[in-house]
N, C-alpha and C positions, 0 to 999 in steps of 0.2 A: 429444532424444527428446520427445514433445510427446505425451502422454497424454491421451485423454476419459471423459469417465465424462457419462451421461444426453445432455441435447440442448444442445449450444453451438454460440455463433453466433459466428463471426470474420470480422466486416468485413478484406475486404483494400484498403487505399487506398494506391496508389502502392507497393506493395510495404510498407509498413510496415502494421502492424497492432492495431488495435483491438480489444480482448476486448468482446464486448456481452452480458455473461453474467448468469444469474438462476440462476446454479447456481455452477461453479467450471469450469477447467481444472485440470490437472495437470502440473506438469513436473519431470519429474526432475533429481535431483542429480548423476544416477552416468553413464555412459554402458549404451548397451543391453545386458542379459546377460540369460541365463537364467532367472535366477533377479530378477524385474525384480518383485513382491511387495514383495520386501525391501528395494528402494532409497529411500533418503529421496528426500520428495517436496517442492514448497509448492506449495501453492493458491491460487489469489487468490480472496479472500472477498466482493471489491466494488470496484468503478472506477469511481464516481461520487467527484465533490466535495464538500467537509466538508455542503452541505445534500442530497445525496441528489439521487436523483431519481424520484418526481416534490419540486418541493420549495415548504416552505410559502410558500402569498403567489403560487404561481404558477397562472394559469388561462389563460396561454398553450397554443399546439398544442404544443410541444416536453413538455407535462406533461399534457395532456389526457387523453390515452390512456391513460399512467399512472393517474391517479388511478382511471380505470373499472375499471382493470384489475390488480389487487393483484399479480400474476402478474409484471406489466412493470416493477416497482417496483425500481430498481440500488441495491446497496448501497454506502456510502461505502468508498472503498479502503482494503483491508488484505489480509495477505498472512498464511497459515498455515504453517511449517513443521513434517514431520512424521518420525519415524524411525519404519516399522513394525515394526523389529526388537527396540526398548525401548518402544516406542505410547508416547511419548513428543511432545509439540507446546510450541511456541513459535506466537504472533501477533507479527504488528510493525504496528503502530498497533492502541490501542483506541479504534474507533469508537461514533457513536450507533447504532448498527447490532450491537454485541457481543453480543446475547441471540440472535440468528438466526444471525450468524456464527461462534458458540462452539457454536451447535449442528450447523450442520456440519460442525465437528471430531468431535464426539460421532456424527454419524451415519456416520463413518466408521471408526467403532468404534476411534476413540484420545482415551480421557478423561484422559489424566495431563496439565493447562496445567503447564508448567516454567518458563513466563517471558512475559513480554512487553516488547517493543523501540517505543520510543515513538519517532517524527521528527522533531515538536515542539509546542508549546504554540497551537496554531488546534486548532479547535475540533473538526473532523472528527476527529482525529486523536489526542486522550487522553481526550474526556469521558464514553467509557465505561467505565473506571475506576470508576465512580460505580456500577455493579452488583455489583462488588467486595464494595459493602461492605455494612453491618447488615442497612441495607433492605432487602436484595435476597437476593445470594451467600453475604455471609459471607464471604466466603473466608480460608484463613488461609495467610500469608506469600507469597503470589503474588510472586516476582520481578520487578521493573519495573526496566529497564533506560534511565539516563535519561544525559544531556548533562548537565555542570553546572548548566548555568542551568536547564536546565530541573528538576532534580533541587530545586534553592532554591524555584522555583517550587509546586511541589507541598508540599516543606514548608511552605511560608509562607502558603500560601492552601488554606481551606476550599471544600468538604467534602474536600478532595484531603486536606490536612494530618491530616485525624481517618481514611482509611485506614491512615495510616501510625502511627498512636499508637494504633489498635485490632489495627495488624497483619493488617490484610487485607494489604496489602501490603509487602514487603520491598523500599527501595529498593538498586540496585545500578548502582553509578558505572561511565561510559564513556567512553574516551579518543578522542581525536580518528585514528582509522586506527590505530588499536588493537585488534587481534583478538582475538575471543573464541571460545574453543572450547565449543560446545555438546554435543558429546561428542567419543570419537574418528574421527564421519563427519561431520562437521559443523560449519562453524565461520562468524562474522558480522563484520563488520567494518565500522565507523560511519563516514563521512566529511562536513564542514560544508560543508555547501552554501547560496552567498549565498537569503537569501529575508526575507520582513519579520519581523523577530524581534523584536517587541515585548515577549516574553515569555519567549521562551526563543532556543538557539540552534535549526538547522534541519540534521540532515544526510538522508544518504541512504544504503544498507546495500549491503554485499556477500556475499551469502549465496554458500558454497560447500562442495560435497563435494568427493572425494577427484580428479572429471576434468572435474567442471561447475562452473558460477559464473553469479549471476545478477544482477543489477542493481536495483535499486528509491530512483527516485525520483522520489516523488509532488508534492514542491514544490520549485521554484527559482524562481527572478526570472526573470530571464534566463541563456543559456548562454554568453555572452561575459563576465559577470559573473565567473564561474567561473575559478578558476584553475589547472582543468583542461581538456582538449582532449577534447572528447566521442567524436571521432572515433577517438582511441584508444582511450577507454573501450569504446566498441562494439568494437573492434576483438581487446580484450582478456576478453571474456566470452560467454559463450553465449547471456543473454536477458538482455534489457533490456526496463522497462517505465520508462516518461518520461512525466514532465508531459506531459499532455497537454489540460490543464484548457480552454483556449479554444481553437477554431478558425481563429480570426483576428480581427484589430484591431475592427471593426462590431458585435463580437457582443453588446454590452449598451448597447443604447441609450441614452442619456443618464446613463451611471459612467462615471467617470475611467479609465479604462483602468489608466494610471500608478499608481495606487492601490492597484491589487492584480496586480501585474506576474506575468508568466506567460510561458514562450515559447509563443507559439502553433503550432500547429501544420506551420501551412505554414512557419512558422520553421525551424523540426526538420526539417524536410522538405528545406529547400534546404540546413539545414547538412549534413547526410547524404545528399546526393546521389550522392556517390560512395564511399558504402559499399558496399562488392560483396553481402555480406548481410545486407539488408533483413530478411528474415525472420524474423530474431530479436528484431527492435523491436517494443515494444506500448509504446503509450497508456495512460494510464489516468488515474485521476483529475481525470473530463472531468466542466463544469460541466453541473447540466441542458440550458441552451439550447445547447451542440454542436451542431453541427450534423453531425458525424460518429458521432451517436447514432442519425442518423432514417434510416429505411429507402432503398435503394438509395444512400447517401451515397459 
């Protein structure tokens, strides 16, 4: 079931699909009933990469219009899960983006954060945390759900470490495809996914109710890396969102490609070629210059 709320826009390419949203989509957990109000939901708060889009340093066309235009501005990926029946949310990744994307939760009339589920230690992806704290939120014992290394990580370096010794933050360990139950309609489940972990380790989530399940993974290297077979994946859950950070090998003129590995696109595209259905795949966490960003792509 695939829910809208306001004005979105869903690039369809080749049958797989790109969110190009300045709002949110919606998709449910449960399958379709009646009483469809009360199904947990998640939202995706933003599918841009760890620099946003439009993003600094750029006066390229892929950012131009952006910057004119505050409206067209994509938030870094992250994903909201909701129960309306306890208004009860979880986030998974805190971005530079968490003061607009925590407010979307709020304008959805569910204030109670319960947690948050981190991926890994790049930058898009836990440095909002850092509203968390004095300066800002305040917040007291926020659950953050971390990977070991990454869990060291944040003890061990500042201003991450003084969250957790002021107790804005409460950390909480997470096993490798280890589930966790968020309540009894809802449960998550972490698995490491190869990507450059300098810092920490990198997985990706399986968020699931009681007849849905959904996929989210914003970083990998590559999918042959993996020692899983994507094609079951897809074949084993209702929504998938996939790196979808570059569009193909050309797209940053003079960087190493290699240096910050990604499947691209059309990669994804020919490995799933013979998925019967496409339509449950989205993209997401696409670099500014995409070119699966820019109008009629």
């Amino acid at each position: 079931m695939l829910c809208q709320k306001n004005t979105i826009s869903i690039i369809n390419k080749m049958h797989y699909r790109l969110i190009s949203t300045l709002i949110f989509i919606l998709l449910s957990l449960f399958s379709c009933a009646k009483k469809k109000d009360l199904e947990p939901y998640v939202i995706i708060l933003g599918i841009a990469q760890d620099g946003g889009a439009p993003q600094a340093g750029c006066d390229k066309n892929c950012c131009l219009d952006r910057w004119g235009n505050p409206e067209k501005k994509l938030n870094v990926s992250s994903l909201g899960v909701v129960d309306p029946i306890t208004e009860d949310t979880w986030i998974i990744d805190v971005t530079p983006d968490f003061p607009a994307q925590l407010k979307t939760l709020n304008n959805n009339k569910i204030k109670k954060l319960k947690g948050a589920f981190l991926t890994h230690a790049h930058t898009g992806h836990y440095t909002g945390l850092i509203h968390l704290g004095r300066e800002a939120m305040g917040a007291k014992n926020i659950p953050v759900f971390v990977m070991p290394k990454m869990q060291n990580y944040l003890k061990s370096n500042g201003p991450w470490s003084q969250l957790i010794k002021l107790k804005n933050i409460k950390i909480k360990s997470l096993k490798n495809e280890k589930k966790i139950n968020l309540n009894p309609r809802i449960s998550i489940t972490p698995f490491l996914v190869p990507h450059r972990d300098e810092f920490s380790e990198t997985v990706g989530y399986r968020i699931s109710g009681p007849n849905k399940s959904f996929i989210y993974i914003p970083d990998i290297d590559k999918w042959n890396k993996w020692d899983k077979d994507l094609q079951e994946i897809v074949e084993q859950n209702n929504y998938l969102f996939l790196d979808g950070t570059f569009a193909e090998q050309n797209e940053l003129p003079g960087r190493n490609m290699s240096e910050i590995p990604h499947p691209f696109i059309v990669e994804t595209m020919e490995l799933l070629k013979d998925v019967k259905n496409k339509s449950k795949i989205y993209f997401i966490h696409l670099n500014h210059t995409n070119t699966a960003l820019m109008p009629n792509s």
